[in-house]
C-alpha positions in Angstrom: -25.8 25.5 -102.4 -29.5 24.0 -102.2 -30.5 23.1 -98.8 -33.8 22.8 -99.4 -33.3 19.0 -100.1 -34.0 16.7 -97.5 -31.7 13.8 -96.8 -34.3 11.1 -95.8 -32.7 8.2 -97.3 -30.3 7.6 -93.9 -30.2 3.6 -94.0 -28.5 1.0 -95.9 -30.6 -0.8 -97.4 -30.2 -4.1 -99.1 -32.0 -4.8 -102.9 -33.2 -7.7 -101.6 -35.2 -5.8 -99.1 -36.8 -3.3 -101.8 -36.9 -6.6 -104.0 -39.9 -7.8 -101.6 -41.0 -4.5 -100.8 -42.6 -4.3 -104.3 -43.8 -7.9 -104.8 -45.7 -7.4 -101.7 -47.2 -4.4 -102.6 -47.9 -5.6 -106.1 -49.2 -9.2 -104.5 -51.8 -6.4 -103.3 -51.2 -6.5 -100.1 -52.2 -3.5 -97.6 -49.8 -1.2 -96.1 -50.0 -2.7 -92.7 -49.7 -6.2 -94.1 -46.3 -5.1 -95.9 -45.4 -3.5 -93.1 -45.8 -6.9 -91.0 -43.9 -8.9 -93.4 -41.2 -6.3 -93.3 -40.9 -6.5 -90.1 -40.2 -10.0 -90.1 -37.8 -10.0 -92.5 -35.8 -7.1 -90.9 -36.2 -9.0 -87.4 -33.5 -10.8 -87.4 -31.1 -8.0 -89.5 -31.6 -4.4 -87.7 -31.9 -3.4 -84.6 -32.2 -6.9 -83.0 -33.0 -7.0 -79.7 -33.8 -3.6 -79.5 -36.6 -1.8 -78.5 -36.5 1.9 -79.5 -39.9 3.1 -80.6 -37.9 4.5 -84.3 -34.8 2.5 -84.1 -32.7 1.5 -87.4 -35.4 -1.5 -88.6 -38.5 1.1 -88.3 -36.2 3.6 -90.2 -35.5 1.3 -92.9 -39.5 0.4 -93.5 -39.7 3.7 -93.7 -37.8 4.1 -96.9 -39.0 0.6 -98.1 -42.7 2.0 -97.8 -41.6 5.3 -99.3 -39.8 3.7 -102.4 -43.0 1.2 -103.4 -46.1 1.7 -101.3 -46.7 5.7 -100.0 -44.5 7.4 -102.7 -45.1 10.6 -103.1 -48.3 11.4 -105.7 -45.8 13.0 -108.1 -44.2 9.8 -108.9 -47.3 7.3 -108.4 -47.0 7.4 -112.3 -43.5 6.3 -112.7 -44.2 3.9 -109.8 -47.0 1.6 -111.4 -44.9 1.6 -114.5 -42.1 0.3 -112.9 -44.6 -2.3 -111.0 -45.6 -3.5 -114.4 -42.0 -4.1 -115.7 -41.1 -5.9 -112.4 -44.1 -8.5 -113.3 -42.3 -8.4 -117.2 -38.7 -8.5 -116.4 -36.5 -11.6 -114.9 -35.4 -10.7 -111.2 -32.2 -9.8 -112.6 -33.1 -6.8 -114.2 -34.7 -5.1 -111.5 -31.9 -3.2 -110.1 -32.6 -0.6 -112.8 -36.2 -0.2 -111.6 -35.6 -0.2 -107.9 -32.6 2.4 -108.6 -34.9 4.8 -110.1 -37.7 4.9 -107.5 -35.4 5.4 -105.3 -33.9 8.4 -107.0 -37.4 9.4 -107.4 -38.9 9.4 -104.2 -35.4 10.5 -102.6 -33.8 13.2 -104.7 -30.8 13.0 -101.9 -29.5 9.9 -103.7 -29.6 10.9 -107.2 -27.2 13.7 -105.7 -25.0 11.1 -104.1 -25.6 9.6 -107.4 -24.6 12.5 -109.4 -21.9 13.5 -107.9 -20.0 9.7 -108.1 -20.7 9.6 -111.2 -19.4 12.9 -111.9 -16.0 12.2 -110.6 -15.6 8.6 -111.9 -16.0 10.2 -115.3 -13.4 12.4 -114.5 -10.5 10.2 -112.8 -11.7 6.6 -113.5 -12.7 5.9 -110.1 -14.3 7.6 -107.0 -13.3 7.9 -103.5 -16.0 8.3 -100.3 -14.9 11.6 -99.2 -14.6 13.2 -102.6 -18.0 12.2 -103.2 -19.0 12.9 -99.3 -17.3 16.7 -100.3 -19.3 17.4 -103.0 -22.0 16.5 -101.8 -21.9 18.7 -98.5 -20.6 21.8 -101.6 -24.0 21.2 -102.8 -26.2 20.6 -99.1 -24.4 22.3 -96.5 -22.0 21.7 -93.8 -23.6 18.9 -92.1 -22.9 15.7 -90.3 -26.3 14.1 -91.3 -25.4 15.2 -95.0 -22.3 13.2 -94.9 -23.3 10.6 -93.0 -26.2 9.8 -95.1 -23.6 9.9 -98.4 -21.7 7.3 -96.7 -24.5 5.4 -96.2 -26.0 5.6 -100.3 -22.5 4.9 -101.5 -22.7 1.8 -99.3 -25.7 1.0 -100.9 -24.2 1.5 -104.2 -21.3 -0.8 -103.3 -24.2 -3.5 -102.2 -26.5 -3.3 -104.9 
């Protein structure tokens, strides 16, 4: 068991939304100014109407920024690669790109990843609990663990 991971990634989030996440940032646009734009975006899609200082929008820009603009310096490599092959590639390649940052930047999902994968190999298709199991096998006994595979599967399933 390795609980030493941290979960992190406990939003859906929509392609579309990492989509302009990295256009903005490589537009060259400042962190505040992405964050803005986000913001806007989001309005209208989390949390609306509400007013809780971190509530599910402010969550969510919080893994967009993480993914694209404030990733961690151990990745910044893999990061302005993929920026150049989003300016190379045609919008419909760059599920590949946004799937690995986020993998990167939030080990969590490559387990969720892992694990799906792992078990559609072996019966030709994957269920959320198995997946949801395995996962908690791996991270421990906890609700945010299972919760948060729910979520990436979700993700998955969108993307």
């Amino acid at each position: 068991m390795n609980r030493n991971v941290t979960v992190g990634f406990s939003q859906r989030i929509q392609l579309e939304w990492l989509e302009r996440t990295a256009l903005l940032y490589l537009a060259g646009y400042g962190r505040q100014e992405i964050v803005n734009g986000l913001q806007e975006l989001l309005r209208e899609r989390l949390s609306v109407g509400g007013t809780a200082e971190r509530g599910n929008r402010e969550k969510a820009i919080s893994i967009l920024l993480k993914t694209w603009v404030t990733v961690p310096a151990q990745v910044r490599g893999l990061r302005d690669d993929s920026l150049g092959f989003l300016k190379e590639l045609p919008p419909e390649d760059h599920l590949a790109l946004h799937w690995g940052m986020t993998m990167a930047v939030y080990p969590f999902v490559a387990i969720v990843a892992e694990a799906a994968g792992r078990l559609h190999k072996l019966q030709g298709k994957v269920a959320a609990a198995q997946v949801q199991r395995r996962v908690r096998e791996q991270l421990g006994e906890r609700e945010t663990v299972a919760r948060a595979a729910r979520r990436v599967l979700r993700c998955f399933i969108d993307w």
